[in-house]
MDTraj code that builds the backbone (N, CA, C; nanometers):
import mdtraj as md
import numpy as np

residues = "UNK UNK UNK UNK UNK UNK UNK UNK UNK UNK UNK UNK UNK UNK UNK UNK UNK UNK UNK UNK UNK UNK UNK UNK UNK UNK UNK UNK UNK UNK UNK UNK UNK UNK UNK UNK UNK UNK UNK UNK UNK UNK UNK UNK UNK UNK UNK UNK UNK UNK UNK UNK UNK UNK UNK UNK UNK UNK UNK UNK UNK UNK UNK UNK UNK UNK UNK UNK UNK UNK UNK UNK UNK UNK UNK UNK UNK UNK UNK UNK UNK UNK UNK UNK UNK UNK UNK UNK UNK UNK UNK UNK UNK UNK UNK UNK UNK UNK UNK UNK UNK UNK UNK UNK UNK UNK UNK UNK UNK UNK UNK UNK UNK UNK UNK UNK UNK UNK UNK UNK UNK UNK UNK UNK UNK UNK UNK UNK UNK UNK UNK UNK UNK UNK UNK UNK UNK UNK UNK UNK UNK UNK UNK UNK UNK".split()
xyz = np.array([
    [12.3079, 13.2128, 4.8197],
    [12.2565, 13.1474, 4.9390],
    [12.1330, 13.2225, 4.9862],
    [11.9864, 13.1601, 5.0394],
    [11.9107, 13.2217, 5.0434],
    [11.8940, 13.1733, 5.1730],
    [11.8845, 13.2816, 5.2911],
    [11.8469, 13.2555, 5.4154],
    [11.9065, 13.3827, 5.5116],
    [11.8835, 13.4510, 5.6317],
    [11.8672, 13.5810, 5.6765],
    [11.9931, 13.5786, 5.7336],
    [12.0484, 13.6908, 5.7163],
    [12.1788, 13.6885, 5.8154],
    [12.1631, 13.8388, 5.9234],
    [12.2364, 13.7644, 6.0206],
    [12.2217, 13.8916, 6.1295],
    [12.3670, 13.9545, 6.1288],
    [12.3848, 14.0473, 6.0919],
    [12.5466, 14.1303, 6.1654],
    [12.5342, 14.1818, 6.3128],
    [12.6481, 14.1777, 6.3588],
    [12.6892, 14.2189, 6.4856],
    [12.8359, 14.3294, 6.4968],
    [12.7738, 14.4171, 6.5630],
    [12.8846, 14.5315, 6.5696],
    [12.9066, 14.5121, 6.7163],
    [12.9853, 14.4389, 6.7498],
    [13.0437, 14.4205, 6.9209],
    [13.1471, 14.5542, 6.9756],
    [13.0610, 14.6185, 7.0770],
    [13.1269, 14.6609, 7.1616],
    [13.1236, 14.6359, 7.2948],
    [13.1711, 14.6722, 7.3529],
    [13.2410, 14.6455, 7.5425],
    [13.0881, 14.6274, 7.5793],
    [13.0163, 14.7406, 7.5498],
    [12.8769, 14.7707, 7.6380],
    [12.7343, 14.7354, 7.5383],
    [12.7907, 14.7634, 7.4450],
    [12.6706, 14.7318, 7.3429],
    [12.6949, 14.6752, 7.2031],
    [12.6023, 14.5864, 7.1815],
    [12.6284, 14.4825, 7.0326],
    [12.4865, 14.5423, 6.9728],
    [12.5221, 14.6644, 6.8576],
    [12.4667, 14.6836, 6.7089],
    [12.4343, 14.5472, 6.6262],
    [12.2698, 14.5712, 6.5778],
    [12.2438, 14.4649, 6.4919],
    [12.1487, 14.5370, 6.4378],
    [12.1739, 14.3960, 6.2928],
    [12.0972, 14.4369, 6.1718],
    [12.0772, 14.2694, 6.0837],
    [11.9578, 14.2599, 6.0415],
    [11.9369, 14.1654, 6.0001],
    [11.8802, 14.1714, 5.8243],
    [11.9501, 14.1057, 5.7472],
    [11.8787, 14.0757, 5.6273],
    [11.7539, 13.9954, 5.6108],
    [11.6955, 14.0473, 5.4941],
    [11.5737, 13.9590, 5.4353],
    [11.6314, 13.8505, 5.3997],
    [11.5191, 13.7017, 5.3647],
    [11.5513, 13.6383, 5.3603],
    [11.5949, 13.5736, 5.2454],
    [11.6262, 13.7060, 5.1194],
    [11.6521, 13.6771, 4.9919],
    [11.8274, 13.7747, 4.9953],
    [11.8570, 13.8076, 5.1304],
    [11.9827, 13.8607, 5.1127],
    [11.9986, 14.0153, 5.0440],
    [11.8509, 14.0946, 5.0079],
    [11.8923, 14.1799, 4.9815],
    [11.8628, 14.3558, 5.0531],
    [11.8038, 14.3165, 5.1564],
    [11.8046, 14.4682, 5.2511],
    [11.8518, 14.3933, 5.3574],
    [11.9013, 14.5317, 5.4477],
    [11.9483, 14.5316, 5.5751],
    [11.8185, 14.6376, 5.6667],
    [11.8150, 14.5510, 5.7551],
    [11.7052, 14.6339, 5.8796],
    [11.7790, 14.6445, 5.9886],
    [11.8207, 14.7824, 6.0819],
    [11.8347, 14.7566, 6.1998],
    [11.7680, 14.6634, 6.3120],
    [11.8151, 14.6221, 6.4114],
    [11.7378, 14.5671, 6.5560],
    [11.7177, 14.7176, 6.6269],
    [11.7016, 14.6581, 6.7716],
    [11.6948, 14.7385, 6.8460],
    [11.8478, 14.7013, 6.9095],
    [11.9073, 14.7749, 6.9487],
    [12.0921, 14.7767, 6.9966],
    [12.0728, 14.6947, 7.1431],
    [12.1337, 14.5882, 7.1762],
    [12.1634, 14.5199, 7.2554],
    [12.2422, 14.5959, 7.3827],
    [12.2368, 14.5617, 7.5235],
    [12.2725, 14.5713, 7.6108],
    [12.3605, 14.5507, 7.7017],
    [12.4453, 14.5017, 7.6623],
    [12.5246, 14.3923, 7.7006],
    [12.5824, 14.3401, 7.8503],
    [12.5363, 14.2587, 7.9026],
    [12.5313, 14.2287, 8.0788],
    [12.6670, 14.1099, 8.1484],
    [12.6196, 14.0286, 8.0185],
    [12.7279, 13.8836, 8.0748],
    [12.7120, 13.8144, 8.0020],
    [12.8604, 13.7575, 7.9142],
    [12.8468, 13.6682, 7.8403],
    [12.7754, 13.5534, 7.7960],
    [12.7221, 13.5352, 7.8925],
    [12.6355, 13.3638, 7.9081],
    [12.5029, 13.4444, 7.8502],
    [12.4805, 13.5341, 7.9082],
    [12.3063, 13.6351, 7.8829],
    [12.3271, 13.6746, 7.7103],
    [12.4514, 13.7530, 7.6856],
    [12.4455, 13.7655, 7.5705],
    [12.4406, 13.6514, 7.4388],
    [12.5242, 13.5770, 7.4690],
    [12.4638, 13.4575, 7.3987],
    [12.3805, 13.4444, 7.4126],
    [12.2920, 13.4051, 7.4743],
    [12.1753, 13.3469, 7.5173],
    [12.0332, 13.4291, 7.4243],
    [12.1192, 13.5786, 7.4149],
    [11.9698, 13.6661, 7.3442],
    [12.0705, 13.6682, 7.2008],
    [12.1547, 13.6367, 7.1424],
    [12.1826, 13.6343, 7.0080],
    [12.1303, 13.5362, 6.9522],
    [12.1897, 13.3618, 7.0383],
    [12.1127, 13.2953, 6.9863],
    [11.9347, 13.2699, 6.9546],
    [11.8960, 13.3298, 7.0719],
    [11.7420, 13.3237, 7.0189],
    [11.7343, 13.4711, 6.9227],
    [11.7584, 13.5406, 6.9018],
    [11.7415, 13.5675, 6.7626],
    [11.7707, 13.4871, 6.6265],
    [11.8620, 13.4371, 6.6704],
    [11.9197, 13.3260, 6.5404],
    [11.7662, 13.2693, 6.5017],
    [11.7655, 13.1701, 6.6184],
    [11.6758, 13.1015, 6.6021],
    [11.4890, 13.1180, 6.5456],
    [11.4546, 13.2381, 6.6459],
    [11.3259, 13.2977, 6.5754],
    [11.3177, 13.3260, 6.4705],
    [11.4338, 13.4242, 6.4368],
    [11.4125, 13.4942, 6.2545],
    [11.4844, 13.4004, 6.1600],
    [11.5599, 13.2733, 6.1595],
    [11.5723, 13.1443, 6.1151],
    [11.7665, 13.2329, 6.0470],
    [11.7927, 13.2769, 6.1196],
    [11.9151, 13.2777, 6.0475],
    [12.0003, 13.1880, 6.0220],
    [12.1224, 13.2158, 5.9285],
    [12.1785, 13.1294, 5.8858],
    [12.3258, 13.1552, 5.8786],
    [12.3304, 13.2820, 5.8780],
    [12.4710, 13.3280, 5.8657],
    [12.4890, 13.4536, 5.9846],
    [12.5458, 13.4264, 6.0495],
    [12.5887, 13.5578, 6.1204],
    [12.6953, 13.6307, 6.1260],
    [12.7338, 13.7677, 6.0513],
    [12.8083, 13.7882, 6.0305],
    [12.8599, 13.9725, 6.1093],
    [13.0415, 13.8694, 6.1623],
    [13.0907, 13.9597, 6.2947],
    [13.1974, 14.0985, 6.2238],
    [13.1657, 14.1803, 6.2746],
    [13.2242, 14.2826, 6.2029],
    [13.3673, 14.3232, 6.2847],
    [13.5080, 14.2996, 6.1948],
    [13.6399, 14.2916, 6.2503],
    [13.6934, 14.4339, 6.2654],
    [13.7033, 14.5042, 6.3829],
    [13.7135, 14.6410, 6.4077],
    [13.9386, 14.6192, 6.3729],
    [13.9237, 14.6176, 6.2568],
    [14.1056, 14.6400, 6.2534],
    [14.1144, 14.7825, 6.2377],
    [14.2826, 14.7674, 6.2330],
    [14.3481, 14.9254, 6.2459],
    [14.3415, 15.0026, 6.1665],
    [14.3409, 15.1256, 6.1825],
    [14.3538, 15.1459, 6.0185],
    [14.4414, 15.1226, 5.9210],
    [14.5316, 15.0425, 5.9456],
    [14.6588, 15.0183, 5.8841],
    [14.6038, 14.8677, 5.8328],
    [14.4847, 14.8088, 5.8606],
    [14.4633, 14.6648, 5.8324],
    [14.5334, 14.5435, 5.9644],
    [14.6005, 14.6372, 6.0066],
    [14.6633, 14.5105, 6.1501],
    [14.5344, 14.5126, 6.2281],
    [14.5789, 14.3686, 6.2919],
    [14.4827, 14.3250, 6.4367],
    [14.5280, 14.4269, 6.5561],
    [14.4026, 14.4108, 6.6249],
    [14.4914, 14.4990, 6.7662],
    [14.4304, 14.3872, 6.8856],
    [14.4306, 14.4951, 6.9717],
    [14.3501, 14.4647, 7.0849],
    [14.1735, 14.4260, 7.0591],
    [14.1682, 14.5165, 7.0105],
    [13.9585, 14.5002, 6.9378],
    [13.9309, 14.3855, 6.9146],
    [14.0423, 14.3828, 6.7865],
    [14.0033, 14.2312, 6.7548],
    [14.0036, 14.0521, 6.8041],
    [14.1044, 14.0949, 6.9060],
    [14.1263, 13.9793, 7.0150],
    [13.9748, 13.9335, 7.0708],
    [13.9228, 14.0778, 7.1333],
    [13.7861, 14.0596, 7.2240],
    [13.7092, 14.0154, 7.0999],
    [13.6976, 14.0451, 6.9339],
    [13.5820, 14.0263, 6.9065],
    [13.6175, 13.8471, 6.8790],
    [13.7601, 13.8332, 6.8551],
    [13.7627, 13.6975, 6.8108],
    [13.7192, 13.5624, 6.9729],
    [13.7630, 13.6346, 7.0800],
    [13.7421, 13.5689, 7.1865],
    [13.5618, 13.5181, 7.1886],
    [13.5030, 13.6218, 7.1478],
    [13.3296, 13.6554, 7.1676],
    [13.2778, 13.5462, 7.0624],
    [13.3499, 13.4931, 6.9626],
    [13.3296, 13.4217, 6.8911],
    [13.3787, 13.3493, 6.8890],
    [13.4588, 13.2849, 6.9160],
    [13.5016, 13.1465, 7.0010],
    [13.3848, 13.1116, 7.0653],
    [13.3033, 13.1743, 7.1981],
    [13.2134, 13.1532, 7.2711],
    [13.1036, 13.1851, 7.1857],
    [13.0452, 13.2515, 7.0919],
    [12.9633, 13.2028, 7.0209],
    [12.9141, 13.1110, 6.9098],
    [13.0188, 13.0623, 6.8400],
    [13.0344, 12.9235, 6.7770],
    [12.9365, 12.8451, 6.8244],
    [13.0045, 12.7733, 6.9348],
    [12.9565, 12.6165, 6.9829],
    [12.8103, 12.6829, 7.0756],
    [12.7710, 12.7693, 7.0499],
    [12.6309, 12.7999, 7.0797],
    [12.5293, 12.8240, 7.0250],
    [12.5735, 12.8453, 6.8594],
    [12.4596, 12.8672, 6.7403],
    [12.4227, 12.7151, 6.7344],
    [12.3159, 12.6889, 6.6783],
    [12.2820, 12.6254, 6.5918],
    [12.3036, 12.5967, 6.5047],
    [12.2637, 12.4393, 6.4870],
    [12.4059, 12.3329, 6.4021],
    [12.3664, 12.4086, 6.2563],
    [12.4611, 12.4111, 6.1441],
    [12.4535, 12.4506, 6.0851],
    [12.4656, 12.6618, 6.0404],
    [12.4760, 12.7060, 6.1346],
    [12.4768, 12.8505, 6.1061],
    [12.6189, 12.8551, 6.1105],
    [12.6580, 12.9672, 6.0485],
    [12.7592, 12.9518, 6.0007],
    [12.8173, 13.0763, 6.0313],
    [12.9404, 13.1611, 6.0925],
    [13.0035, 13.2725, 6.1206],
    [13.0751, 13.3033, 6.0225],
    [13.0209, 13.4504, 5.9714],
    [13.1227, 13.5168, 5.8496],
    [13.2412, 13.6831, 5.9573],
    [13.3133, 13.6843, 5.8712],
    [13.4023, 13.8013, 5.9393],
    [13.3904, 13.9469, 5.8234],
    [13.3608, 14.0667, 5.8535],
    [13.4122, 14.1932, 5.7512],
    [13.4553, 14.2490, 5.8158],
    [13.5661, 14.3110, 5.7427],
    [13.6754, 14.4449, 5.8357],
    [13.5553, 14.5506, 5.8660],
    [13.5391, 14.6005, 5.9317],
    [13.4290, 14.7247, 5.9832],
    [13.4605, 14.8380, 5.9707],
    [13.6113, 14.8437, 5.9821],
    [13.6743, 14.9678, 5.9789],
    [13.5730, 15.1139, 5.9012],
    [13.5813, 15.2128, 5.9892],
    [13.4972, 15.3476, 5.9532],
    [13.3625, 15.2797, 5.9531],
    [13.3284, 15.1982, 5.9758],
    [13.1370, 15.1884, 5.9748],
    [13.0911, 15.2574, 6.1231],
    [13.1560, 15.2373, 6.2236],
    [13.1147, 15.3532, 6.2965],
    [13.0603, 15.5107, 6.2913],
    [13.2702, 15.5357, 6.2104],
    [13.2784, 15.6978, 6.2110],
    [13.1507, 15.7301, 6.0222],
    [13.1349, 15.6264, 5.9454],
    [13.0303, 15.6241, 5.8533],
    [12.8845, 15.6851, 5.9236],
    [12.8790, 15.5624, 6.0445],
    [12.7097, 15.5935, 6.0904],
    [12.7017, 15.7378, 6.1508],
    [12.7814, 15.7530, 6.2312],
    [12.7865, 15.8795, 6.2913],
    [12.7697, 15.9999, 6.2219],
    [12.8137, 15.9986, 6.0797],
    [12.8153, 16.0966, 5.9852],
    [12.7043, 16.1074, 5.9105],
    [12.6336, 15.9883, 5.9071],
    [12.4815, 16.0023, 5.8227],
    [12.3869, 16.0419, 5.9489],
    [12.3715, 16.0223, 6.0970],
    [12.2965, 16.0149, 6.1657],
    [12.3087, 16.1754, 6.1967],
    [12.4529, 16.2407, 6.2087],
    [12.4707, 16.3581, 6.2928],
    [12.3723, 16.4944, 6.2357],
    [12.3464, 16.4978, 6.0979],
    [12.2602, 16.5909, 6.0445],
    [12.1005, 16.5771, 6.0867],
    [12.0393, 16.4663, 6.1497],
    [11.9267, 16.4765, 6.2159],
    [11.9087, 16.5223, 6.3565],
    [12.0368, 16.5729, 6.4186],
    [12.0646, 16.6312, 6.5033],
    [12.0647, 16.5789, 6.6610],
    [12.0838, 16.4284, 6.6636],
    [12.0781, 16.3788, 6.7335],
    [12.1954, 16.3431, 6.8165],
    [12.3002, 16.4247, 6.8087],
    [12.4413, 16.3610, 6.7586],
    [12.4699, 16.3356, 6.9231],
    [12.4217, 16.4194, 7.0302],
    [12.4769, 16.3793, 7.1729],
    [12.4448, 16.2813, 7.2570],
    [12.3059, 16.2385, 7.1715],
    [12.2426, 16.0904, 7.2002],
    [12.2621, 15.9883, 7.1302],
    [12.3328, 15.9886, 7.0312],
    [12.4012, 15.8574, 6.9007],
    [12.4078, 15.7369, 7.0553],
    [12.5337, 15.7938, 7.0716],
    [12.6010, 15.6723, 7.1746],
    [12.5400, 15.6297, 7.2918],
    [12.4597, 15.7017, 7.3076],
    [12.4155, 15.7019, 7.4486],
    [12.2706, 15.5917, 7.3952],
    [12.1968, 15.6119, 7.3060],
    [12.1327, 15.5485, 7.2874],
    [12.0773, 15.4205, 7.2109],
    [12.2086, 15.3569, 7.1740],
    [12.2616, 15.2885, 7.1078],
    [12.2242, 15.2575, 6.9601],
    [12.1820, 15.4133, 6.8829],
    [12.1557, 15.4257, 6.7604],
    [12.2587, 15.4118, 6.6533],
    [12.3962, 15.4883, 6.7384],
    [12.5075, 15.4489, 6.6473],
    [12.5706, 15.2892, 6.5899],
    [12.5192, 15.2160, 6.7169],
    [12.5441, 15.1107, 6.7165],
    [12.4678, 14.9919, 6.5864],
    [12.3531, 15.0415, 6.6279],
    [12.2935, 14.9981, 6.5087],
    [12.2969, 15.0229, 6.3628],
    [12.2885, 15.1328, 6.3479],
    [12.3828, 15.2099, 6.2006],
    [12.4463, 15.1220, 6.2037],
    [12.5572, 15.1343, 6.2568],
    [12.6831, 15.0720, 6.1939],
    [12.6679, 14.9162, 6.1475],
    [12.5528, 14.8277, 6.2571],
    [12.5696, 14.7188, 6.2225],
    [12.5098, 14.6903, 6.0730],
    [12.3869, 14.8144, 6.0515],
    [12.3441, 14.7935, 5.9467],
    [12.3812, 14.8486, 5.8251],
    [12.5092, 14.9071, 5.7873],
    [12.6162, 14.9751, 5.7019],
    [12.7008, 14.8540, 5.6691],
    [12.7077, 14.7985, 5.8143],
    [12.8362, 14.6723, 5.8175],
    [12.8054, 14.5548, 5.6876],
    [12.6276, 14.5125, 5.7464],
    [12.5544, 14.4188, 5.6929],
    [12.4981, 14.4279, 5.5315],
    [12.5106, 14.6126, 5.4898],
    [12.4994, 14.6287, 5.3626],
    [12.5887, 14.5730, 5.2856],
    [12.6986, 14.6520, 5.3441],
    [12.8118, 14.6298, 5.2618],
    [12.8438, 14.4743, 5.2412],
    [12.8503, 14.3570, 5.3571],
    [12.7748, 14.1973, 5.2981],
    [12.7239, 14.1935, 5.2066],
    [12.6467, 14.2169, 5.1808],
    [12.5115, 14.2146, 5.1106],
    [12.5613, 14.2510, 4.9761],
    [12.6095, 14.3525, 4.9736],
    [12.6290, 14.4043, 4.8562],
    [12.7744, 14.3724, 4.7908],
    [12.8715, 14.2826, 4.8555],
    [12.9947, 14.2516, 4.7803],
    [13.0087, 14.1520, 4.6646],
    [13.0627, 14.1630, 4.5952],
    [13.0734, 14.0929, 4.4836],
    [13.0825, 13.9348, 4.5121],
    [12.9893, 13.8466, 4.4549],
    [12.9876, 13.7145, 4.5114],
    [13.0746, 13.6224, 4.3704],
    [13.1740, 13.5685, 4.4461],
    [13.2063, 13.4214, 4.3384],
    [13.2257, 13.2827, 4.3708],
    [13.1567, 13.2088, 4.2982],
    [13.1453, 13.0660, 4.2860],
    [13.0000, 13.0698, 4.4066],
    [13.0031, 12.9403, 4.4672],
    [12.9024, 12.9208, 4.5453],
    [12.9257, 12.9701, 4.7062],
    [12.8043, 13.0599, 4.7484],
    [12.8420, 13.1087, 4.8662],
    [12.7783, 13.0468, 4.9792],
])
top = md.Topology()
chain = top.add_chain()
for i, resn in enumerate(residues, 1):
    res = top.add_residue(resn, chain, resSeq=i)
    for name in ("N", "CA", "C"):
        top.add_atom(name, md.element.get_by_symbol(name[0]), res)
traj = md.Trajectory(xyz[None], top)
C-alpha cells in the first residue's frame, strides 16, 4: 500500500507522533502534541491527516506486559472510537501492541544526556511514536495490505 501513515503514542497529556514517507519506508518524528480537549485534539490530528495526505493511522496499544488489556487500553480504545468518525472517508485505523517502545525510547535518548527533560519535553513521546511506526513499517507483510 503506498500512501503516509501517521502513528500515535497516546498519553493522558501528550500524543507522540511520527509519520511515514509516502512509499512506507522511513519514519520521521512530529513535533509531540499537547493535549487540551478532545474535540481540539481531534481537530489537530485530523488536519494533519489531511495536509500530509495520510492514509493509515496507526494507534499504538499500551498492553500489559503479560499481553492483557488494562486500563491504558480502554482510554486508547475510547480515543478511537472518537477518532474514527472524524478522519476522512477512507483512512483507515491500524492497532500495534507498543509495549516497551517507551522504556525502548528512553534508552536510546538517555545517553545524549537529556534524560531529565525526555518527559518534560515531549521528546520521549515522540521516540516512541517513531520506534512504534518503525516497527509498522518494518513487519512482515502478507497478501494485500
Amino acid at each position: 500500500m503506498i500512501g503516509r501513515v501517521l502513528a500515535l503514542d497516546l498519553g493522558e497529556k501528550r500524543i507522540g507522533l511520527a509519520l511515514s514517507d509516502e512509499l512506507g519506508i522511513t519514519a520521521q518524528a512530529l513535533p509531540t502534541y499537547l493535549r487540551t480537549e478532545l474535540a481540539k485534539d481531534l481537530e489537530h490530528l485530523v488536519g494533519i491527516v489531511r495536509e500530509k495526505g495520510v492514509v493509515t493511522v496507526l494507534i499504538g496499544l499500551p498492553l500489559q506486559l503479560d499481553g492483557n488489556e488494562g486500563l491504558a487500553v480502554a482510554r486508547v480504545r475510547t480515543f478511537e472510537e472518537a477518532l474514527r468518525p472524524a478522519l476522512p472517508e477512507g483512512v483507515v485505523i491500524a492497532e500495534l501492541d507498543e509495549r516497551m517502545t517507551t522504556a525502548r525510547a528512553g534508552k536510546e535518548l538517555r545517553p545524549l544526556g537529556r534524560h531529565s527533560t525526555l518527559r518534560r519535553t515531549g521528546e520521549l513521546d515522540r521516540a516512541a511514536a517513531q520506534i512504534l511506526l518503525t516497527a509498522w513499517l518494518g513487519r512482515p507483510k502478507i497478501g494485500p495490505d
